[in-house]
C-alpha positions as CSV (number, residue, x, y, z in Angstrom):
1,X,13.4,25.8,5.9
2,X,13.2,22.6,7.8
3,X,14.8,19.4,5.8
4,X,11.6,17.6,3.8
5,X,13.2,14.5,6.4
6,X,11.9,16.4,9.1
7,X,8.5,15.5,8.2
8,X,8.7,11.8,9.5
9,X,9.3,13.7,13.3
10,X,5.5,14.6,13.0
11,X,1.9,12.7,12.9
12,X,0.1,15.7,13.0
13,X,0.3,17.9,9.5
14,X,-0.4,21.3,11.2
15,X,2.0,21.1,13.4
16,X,4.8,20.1,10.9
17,X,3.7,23.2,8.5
18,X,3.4,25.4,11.7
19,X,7.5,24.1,13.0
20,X,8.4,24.7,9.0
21,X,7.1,28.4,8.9
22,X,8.3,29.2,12.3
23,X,12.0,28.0,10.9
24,X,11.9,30.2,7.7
25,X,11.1,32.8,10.2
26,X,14.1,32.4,12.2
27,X,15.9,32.9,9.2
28,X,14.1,35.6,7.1
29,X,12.3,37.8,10.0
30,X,9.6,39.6,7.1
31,X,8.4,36.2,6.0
32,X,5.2,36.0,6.7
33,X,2.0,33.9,6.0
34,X,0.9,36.3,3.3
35,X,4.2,35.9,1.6
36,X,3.9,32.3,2.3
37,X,0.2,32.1,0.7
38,X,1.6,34.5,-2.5
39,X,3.9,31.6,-3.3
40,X,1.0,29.0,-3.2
41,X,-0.9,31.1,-5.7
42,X,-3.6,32.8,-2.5
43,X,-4.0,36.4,-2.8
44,X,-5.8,36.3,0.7
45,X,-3.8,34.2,3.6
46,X,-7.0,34.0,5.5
47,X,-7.2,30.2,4.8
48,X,-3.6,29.8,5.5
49,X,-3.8,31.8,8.5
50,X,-7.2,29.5,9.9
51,X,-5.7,26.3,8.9
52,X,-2.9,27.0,11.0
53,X,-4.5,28.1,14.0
54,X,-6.6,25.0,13.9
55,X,-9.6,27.2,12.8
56,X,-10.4,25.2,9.8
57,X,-9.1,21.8,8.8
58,X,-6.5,21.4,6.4
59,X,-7.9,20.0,3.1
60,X,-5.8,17.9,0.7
61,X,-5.8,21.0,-2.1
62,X,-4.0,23.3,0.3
63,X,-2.0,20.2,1.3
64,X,-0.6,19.5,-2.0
65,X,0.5,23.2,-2.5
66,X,2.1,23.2,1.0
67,X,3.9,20.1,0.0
68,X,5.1,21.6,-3.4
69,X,6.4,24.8,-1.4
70,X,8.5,22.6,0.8
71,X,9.8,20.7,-1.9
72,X,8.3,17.0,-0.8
73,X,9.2,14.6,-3.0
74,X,9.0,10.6,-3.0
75,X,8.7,9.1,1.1
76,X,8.3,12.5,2.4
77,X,5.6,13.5,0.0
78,X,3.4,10.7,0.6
79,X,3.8,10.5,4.3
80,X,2.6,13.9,4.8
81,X,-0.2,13.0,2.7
82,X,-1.2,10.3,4.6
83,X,-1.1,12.3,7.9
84,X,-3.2,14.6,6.6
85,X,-5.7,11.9,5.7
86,X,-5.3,10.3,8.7
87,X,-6.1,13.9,11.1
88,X,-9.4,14.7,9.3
89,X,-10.8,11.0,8.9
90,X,-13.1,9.8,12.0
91,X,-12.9,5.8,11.2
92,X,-11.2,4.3,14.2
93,X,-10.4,1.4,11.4
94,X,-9.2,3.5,8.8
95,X,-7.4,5.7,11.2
96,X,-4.9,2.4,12.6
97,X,-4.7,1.6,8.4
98,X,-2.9,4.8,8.2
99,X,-1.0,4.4,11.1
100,X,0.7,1.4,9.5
101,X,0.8,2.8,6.7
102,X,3.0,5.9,7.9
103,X,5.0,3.0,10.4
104,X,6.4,2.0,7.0
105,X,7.2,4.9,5.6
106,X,9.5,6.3,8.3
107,X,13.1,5.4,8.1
108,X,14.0,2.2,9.5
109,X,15.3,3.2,12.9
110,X,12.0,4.6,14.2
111,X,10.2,1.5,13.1
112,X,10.1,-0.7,16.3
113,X,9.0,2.7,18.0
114,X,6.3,2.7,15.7
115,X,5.1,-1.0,16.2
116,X,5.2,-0.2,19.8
117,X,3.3,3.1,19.5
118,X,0.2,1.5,17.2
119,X,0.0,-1.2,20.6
120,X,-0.4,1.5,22.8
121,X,-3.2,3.6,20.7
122,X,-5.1,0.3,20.3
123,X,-4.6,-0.5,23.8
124,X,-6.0,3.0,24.6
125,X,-8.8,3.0,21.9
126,X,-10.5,-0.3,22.6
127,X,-12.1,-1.2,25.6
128,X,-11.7,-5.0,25.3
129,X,-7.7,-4.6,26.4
130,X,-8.7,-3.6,30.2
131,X,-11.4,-5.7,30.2
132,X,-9.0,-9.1,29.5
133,X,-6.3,-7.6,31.6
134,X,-8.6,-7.0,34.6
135,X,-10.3,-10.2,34.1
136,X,-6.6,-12.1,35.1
137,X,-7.9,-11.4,38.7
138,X,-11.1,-13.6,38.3
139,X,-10.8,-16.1,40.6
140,X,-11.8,-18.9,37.5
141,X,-9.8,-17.0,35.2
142,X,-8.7,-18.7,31.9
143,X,-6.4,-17.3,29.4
144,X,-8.2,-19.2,26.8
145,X,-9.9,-17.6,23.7
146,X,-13.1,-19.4,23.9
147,X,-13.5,-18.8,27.9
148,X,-12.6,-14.9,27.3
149,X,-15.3,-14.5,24.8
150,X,-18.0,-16.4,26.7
151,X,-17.5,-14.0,29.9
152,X,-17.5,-11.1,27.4
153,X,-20.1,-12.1,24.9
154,X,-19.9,-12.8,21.1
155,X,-20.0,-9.5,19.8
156,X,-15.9,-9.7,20.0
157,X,-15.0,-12.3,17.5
158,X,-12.0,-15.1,18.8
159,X,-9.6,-13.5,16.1
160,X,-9.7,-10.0,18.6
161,X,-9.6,-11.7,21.6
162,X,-6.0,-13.4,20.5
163,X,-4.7,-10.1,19.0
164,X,-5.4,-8.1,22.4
165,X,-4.1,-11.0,24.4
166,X,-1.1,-11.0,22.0
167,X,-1.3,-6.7,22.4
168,X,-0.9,-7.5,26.4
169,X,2.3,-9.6,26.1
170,X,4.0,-7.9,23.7
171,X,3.4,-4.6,25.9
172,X,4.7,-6.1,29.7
173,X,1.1,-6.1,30.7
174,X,1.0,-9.8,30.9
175,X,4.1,-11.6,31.6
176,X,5.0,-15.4,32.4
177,X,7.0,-16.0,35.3
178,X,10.2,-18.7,34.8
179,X,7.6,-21.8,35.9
180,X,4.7,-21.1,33.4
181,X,2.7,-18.6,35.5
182,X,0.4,-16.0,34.0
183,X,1.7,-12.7,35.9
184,X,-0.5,-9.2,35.3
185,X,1.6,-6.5,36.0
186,X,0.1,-3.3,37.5
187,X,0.0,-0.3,34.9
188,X,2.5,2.3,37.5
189,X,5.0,-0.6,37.1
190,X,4.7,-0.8,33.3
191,X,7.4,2.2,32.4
192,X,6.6,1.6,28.6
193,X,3.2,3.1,29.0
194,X,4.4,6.3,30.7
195,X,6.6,7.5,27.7
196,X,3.4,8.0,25.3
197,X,0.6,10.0,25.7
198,X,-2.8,9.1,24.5
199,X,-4.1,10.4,21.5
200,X,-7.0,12.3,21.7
201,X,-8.4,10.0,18.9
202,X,-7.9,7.0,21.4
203,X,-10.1,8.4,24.2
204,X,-12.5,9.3,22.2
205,X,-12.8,6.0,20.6
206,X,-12.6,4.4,24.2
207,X,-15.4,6.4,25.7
208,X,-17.5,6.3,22.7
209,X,-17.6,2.3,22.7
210,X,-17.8,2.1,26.6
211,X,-21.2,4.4,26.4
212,X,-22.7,2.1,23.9
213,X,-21.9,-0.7,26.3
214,X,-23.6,1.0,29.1
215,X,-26.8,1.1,26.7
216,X,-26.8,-2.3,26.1
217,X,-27.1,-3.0,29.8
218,X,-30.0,-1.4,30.0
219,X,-31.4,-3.9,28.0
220,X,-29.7,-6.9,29.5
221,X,-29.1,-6.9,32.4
222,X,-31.6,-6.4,35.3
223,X,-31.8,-3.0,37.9
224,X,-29.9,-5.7,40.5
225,X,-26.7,-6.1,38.1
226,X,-26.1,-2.3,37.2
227,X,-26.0,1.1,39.0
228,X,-27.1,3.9,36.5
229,X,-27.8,7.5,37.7
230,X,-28.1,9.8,35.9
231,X,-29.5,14.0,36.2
232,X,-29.9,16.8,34.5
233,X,-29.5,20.3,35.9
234,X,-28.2,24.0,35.5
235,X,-24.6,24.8,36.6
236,X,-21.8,27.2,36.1
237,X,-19.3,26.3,34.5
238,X,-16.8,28.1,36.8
239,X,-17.9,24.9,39.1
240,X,-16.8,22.2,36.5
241,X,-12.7,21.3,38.6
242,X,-15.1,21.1,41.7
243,X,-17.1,18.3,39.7
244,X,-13.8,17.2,38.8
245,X,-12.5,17.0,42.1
246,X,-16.1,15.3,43.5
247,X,-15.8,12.6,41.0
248,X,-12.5,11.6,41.1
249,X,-13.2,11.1,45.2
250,X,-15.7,8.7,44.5
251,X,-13.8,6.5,41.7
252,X,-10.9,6.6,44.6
253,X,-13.8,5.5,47.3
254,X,-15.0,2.5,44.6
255,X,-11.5,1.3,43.7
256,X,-10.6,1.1,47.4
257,X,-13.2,-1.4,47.2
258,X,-11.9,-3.3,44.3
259,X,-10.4,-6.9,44.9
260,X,-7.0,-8.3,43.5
261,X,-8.0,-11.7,43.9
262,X,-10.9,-14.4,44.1
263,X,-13.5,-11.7,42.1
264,X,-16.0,-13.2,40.4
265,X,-17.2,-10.6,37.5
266,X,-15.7,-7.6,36.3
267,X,-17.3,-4.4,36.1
268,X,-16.8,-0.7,34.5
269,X,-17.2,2.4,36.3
270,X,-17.8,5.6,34.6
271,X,-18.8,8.6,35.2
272,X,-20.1,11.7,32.7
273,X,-20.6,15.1,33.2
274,X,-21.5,17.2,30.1
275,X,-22.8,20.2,28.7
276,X,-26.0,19.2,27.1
277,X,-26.6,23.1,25.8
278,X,-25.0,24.6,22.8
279,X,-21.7,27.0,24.2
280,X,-23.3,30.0,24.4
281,X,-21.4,32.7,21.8
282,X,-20.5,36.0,23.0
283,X,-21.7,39.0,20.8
284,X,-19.6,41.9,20.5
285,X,-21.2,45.0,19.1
């Protein structure tokens, strides 16, 4: 089995228990999940067996006996608790809680990785970053709280502004040259970004809250100030990477007619293609 240590490798908790039966595998060949689910008091491994297949979510009850079976104690114990909390909770807020929460936790080396890691999923997750970051090429840009939240309304209090501006520096995304000069660098130059991948969490949390967005400009701005299409139709879904392929030809066509300098607003352009029916489930007989 896996050192209890090897827990704080691991921010998802069906992975870690998946790696930890795979290892006592490796070293007893008959082990299997029935055997595994006889120790934690099952007679049936079905649950077992769904949980880690990502059939069914893993509930603290069969948490705690998975923990006892691995022996976590102390640090390791409640880190894996936590990152079971934090894989079935939806709460964008109580999701980066227990992000810090498991930053502390893990031993002292991986901590600075950690900070940097909760930048990037915020950076991901909130739609504000990109906004401020794009905004640098306004031609009467400010990097000033109070000019930041009047070009992007008072729904996002001064105290967020200064944590995402803070976010961008402490990232490379905004830099200051040697005489005082604000300097945006350009995401490909940014190598930080490259070496994390976005959780899934943080897309969904972007897209959710730049869909709201686009509702509230139906209601405030005018049919001049917006371009909204939308239409509904039948498809195959064998057609969907020709969609793909459709649509990420027109975002290149609009950014080719993005400026770098002297804009005057900034806009967002997205684009959603979805199935509106229920996936159809195949009967077998």
């Amino acid at each position: 089995m896996l050192s209890a240590q090897t827990v704080f490798n691991f921010d998802d908790p069906v992975a870690f228990l998946n790696a930890q039966f795979r290892e006592r595998q490796k070293k007893d060949p008959k082990f299997s999940l029935r055997a595994w689910a006889r120790q934690m008091g099952y007679q049936n491994p079905s649950l077992l067996f769904q949980v880690l297949k990502g059939e069914r979510r893993l509930k603290m009850d069969l948490a705690s006996k998975c923990a006892a079976s691995l022996n976590l104690k102390g640090k390791s114990l409640r880190y894996f608790e936590i990152i079971v909390l934090n894989h079935s909770c939806e709460s964008a807020a109580e999701r980066r809680m227990f992000k810090a929460m498991l930053a502390k936790l893990r031993p002292r080396q991986r901590r600075v990785a950690d900070a940097l890691s909760l930048d990037v999923f915020a950076l991901a997750a909130d739609w504000y970053h990109w906004a401020i970051w794009t905004m640098a090429e306004l031609s009467d840009f400010k990097l000033d709280v109070n000019w930041i939240q009047s070009r992007l309304g008072d729904d996002l209090d001064k105290k967020t502004i200064k944590q995402a501006i803070d976010r961008l520096f402490r990232l490379g995304l905004f830099i200051r040259e040697p005489n005082g000069t604000l300097k945006r660098t350009e995401p490909d130059e940014n190598h930080l970004l490259a070496n994390y991948s976005m959780p899934s969490e943080a897309v969904r949390n972007y897209h959710s809250q730049m869909i709201e967005r686009a509702r509230a400009s139906v209601e405030l701005q005018t049919i001049e100030e917006r371009v909204l299409r939308g239409s509904t139709l039948a498809f195959h879904k064998n057609d969907l990477p020709k969609v793909a392929a459709i649509l990420a030809e027109a975002h290149d066509k609009v950014m080719e007619l993005a400026v770098t300098a002297d804009a005057d607003e900034v806009y967002q352009f997205n684009s959603q293609f979805f199935r509106l029916t229920k996936k159809k489930v195949e009967r077998t007989h």
